[in-house]
N, C-alpha and C positions, 0 to 999 in steps of 0.2 A: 177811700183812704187817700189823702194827699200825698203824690209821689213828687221830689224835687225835681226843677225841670232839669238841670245839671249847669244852668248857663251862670250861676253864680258863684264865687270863690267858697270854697270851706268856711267851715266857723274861723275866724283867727289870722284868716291868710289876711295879706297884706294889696291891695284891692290895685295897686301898681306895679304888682310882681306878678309873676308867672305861676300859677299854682302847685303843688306839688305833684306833679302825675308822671308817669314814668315813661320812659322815652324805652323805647323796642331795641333791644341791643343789633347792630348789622343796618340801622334805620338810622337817617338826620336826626337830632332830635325836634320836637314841636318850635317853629319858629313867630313868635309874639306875632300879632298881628295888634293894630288898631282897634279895640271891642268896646271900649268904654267899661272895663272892668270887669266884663265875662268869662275873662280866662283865657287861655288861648286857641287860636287855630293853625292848623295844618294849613288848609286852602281856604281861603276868605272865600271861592266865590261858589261853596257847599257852606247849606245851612246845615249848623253842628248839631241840631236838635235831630233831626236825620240821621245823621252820624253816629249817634250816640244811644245806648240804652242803657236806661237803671236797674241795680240789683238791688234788689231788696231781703232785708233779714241775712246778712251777713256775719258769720261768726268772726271769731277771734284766729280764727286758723287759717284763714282765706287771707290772700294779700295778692297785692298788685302784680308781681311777679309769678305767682302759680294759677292766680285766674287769668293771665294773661296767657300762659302754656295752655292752659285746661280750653280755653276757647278754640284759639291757635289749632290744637292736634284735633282737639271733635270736629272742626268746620273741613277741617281737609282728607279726616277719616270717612266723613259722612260727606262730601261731596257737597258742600252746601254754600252760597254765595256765587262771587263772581267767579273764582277761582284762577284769577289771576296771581301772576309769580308774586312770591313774598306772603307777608302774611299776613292776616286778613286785621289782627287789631294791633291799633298805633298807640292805644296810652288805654293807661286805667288808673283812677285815684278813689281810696276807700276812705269812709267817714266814720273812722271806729266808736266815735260816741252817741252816733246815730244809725250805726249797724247799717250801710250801705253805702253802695259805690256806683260808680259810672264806667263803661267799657266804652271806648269812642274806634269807631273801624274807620277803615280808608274810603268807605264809599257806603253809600245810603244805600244801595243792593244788599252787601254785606250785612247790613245794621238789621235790614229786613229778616234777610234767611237765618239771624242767629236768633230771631225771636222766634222759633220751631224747640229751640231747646230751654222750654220756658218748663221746671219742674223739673229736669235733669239732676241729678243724682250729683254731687259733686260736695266730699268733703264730710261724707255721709246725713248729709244733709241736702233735701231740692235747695235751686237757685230760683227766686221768684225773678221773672225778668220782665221789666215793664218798658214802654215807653214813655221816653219823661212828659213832667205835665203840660210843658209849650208845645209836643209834637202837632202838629195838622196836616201832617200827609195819610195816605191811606195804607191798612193794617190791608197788606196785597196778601200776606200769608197768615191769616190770623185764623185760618180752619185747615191748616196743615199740620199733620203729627207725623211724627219722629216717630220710627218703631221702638219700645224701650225707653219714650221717655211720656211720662205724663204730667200734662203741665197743669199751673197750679192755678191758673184762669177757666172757670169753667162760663164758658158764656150761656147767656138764654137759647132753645132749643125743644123743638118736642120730647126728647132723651135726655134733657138734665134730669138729674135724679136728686132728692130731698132726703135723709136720712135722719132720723132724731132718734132722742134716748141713748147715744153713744156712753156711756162711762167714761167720766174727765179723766182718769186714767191713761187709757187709751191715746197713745201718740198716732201719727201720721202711717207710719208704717203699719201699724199692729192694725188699724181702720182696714188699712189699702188690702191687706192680707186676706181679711174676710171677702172684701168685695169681689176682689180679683178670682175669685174660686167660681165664677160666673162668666168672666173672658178677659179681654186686658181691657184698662184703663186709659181713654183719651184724654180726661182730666180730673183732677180732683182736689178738694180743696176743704179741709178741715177750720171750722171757726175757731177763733178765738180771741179771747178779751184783748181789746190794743193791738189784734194782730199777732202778738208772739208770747201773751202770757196764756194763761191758763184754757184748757179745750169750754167749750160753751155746751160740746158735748151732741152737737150735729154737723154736717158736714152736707156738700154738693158734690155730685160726682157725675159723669158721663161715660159709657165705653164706647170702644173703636166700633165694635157692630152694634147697630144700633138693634139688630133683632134678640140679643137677649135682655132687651132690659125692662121689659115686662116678667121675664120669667124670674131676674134679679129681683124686683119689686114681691112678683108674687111668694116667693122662697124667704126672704126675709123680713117680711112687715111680719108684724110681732112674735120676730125672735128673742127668747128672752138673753141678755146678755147683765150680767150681775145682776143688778135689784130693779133691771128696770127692762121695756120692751120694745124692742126696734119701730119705729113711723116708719115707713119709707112709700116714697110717691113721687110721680114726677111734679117737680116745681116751678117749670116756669111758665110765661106765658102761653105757649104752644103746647102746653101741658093738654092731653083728652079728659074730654067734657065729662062731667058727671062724678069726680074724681072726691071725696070727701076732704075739705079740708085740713090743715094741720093741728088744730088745736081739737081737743079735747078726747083724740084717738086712743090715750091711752089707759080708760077704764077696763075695756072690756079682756079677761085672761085669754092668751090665744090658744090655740090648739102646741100640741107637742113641734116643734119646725123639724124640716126634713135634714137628714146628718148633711156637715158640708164638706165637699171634696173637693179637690185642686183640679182644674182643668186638666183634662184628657186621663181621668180615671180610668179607663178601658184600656191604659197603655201601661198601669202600675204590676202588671208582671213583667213587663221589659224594664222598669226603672230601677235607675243604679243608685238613688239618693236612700241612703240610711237615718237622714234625719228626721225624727217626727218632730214637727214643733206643734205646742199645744196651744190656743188661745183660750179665754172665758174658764180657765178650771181654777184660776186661783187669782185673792184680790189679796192688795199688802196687806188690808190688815189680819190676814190669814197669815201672815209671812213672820208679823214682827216678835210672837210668844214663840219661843224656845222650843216648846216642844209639842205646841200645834204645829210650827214645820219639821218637825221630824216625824210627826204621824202622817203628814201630808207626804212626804218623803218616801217613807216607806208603804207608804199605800200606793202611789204612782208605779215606785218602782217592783213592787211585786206585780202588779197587771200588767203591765209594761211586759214581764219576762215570761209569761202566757203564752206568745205570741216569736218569741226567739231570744237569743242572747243579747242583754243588753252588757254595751261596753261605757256607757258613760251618761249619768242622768246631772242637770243642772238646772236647780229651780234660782232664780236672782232672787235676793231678798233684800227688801226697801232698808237705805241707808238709814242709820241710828238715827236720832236728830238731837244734836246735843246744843241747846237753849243758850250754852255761852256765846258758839259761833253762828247758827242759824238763826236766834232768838225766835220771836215770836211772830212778828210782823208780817202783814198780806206777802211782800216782797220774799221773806225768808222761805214765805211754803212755798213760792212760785220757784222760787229754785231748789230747796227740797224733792216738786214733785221732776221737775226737769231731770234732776240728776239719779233718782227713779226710774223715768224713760230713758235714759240713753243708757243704766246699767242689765235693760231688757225687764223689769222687773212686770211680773203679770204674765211672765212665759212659762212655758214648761218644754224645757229643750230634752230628748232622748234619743241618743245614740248606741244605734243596734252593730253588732255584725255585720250583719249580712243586710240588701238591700230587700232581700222576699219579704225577713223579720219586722222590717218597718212598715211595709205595704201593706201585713198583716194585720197589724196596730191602728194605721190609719186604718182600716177599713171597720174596724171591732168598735173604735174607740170614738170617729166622728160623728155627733149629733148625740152619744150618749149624755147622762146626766152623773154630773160632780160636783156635791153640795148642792145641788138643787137650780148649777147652772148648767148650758147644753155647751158640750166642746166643739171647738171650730178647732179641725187640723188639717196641717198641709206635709210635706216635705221637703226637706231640703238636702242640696247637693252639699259636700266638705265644702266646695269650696265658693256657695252660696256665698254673694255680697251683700250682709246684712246689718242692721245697727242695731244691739252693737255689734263687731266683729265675732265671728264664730269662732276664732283662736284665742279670742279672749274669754268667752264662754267657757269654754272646753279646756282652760289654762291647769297646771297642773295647782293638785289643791289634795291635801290628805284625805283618807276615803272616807273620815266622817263626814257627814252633810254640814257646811261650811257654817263657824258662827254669823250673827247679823254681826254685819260690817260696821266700822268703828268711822267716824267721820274728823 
């Protein structure tokens, strides 16, 4: 993928002005320097390709001012850089029509240690953080991870891991969910067409200990997930010898896969999390007939109360799609299914009482079969940071099971 290297003005800007980037409040602001039209510098005699990192996939909610805090407070919370007085980034200028931006710091140490939070969480959405395309210095921290954060570069490695048959359903989050039930995640990185349309429906990924990711491999190659059966193997060059290749893996039906649990299973008598979230039990078009989701509804939620009091069950159901404003076109379904994904739809959220009720649930409930697919369940905390947000889930709504949603 072509990343810009940043040393050029915007689309539009005017190639003998100053370009629009924002000056640090309590800071000079950036003063022109001599470039021959690259924009400007702080210190001429640091190269700004150094200086400087690209974001990629930028929403509409991100702007120069809160990603400029958002860097700012993580680099000094996290101890990371030079750590000298002041603060660590001097300008940021975002490309809203091309969905990325440029962070420029004070010092090429800086610039280095912020690419550790490459996949960080920010705006419920990762930040892809690159080094632009002129850089030629050397990636000094490019196998350091941040606890908590997984970055979206997964490099070649004997432990990159290969995944296929995902269901294009399936966002980023709802993937990382299943995987993470094996240990935490060093990188990972979901395909997709042009980068940010639609899933391709495999994904790369690596974890922190590299010792379980043979038993990740062996647990999930042909897990069935909707109409189709997980690949998975390591991919890359350092991959071990004898390893079957990736294509034509998925004739053969696998055995039943073993139920999947959240890491540190043995501690869910001590855990206070009441939420079960459920993945693989239910796909939109199960969602969008009237009263296929109300049998689905009510069949959840009697099994569900098996096991203890439930106080709140929410299944998302896929937005209407009404033909005058979405119409028909490749473009209209890629934001159809987006707006799918970020409403949770494909989940099955269930809120117990009590934290025993829930523990009970998962343990009855993961690896069973629903419709004929096997559940992946985890837990979660009230005040788990999720996308979408759990106070949105869980918003107050009359106690029929809600209509589809009108667009």
């Amino acid at each position: 993928m072509f990343y810009p290297s940043g040393l050029f003005n915007l689309p539009g800007a005017n190639r003998t002005q100053i370009p629009p980037i924002l000056a640090i409040p309590g800071l000079p602001p950036p003063m022109p320097v001599s470039t021959f039209g690259m924009g400007t510098g702080v210190n001429p005699n640091l190269s700004r390709q150094s200086r400087r990192l690209y974001i990629g996939s930028i929403t509409p909610d991100i702007n120069e001012q809160n990603l400029t805090d958002f860097f700012n407070s993580k680099m000094k919370e996290m101890n990371l850089g030079t750590g000298a007085p002041g603060n660590p980034v001097l300008a940021v200028q975002c490309n809203y029509e091309k969905n990325y931006a440029f962070v420029e710091f004070r010092s090429a140490e800086d610039a280095t240690a912020a690419m550790a939070f490459d996949g960080i969480i920010f705006l419920n959405g990762p930040l892809k953080i690159r080094r632009p395309k002129d850089y030629g210095g050397p990636d000094i921290m490019a196998n350091m991870h941040v606890p908590g954060v997984v970055s979206t570069n997964v490099p070649d490695s004997a432990n990159k891991i290969f995944v296929g048959g995902l269901p294009t359903y399936l966002n980023e989050e709802q993937v990382m969910e299943l995987l993470t039930s094996f240990g935490e995640l060093k990188a990972f990185n979901l395909v997709r067409e042009n980068g940010n349309g639609p899933s391709k429906g495999f994904a790369f990924f690596e974890y922190v200990d590299p010792s379980v990711t043979d038993v990740a491999i062996q647990s999930l190659s042909g897990m069935e997930l909707g109409d189709k059966y997980l690949v998975v193997q390591r991919a890359s060059v350092g991959a071990k010898p004898g390893q079957s290749p990736i294509p034509g893996m998925y004739e053969a039906a696998p055995a039943i896969p073993k139920p999947i649990l959240p890491v540190g299973e043995r501690d869910l008598e001590q855990t206070q999390d009441r939420i079960l979230l459920m993945l693989n039990m239910v796909v939109p078009e199960e969602l969008a007939d009237d009263q296929e989701y109300a049998d689905i509804y009510e069949d959840v939620k009697e099994e569900c109360a098996r096991y203890g009091s439930v106080e709140d069950l929410r299944i998302p159901r896929p937005v209407k799609k009404d033909k005058a404003k979405w119409g028909e076109g490749r473009e209209s379904a890629i934001a159809a299914q987006r707006a799918d994904e970020a409403a949770g739809v494909g989940r099955v959220y269930v809120k117990f009482h009590e934290p025993r009720a829930a523990a009970a649930a998962l343990k009855a409930l993961a690896g069973r079969s629903f419709a004929g697919r096997s559940i992946i369940a985890t837990l979660l905390a009230d005040d788990a940071n999720t996308t979408p947000p759990l106070n949105l889930i869980f918003a107050p709504q009359p106690d029929a099971p809600p209509p589809l949603p009108q667009d």
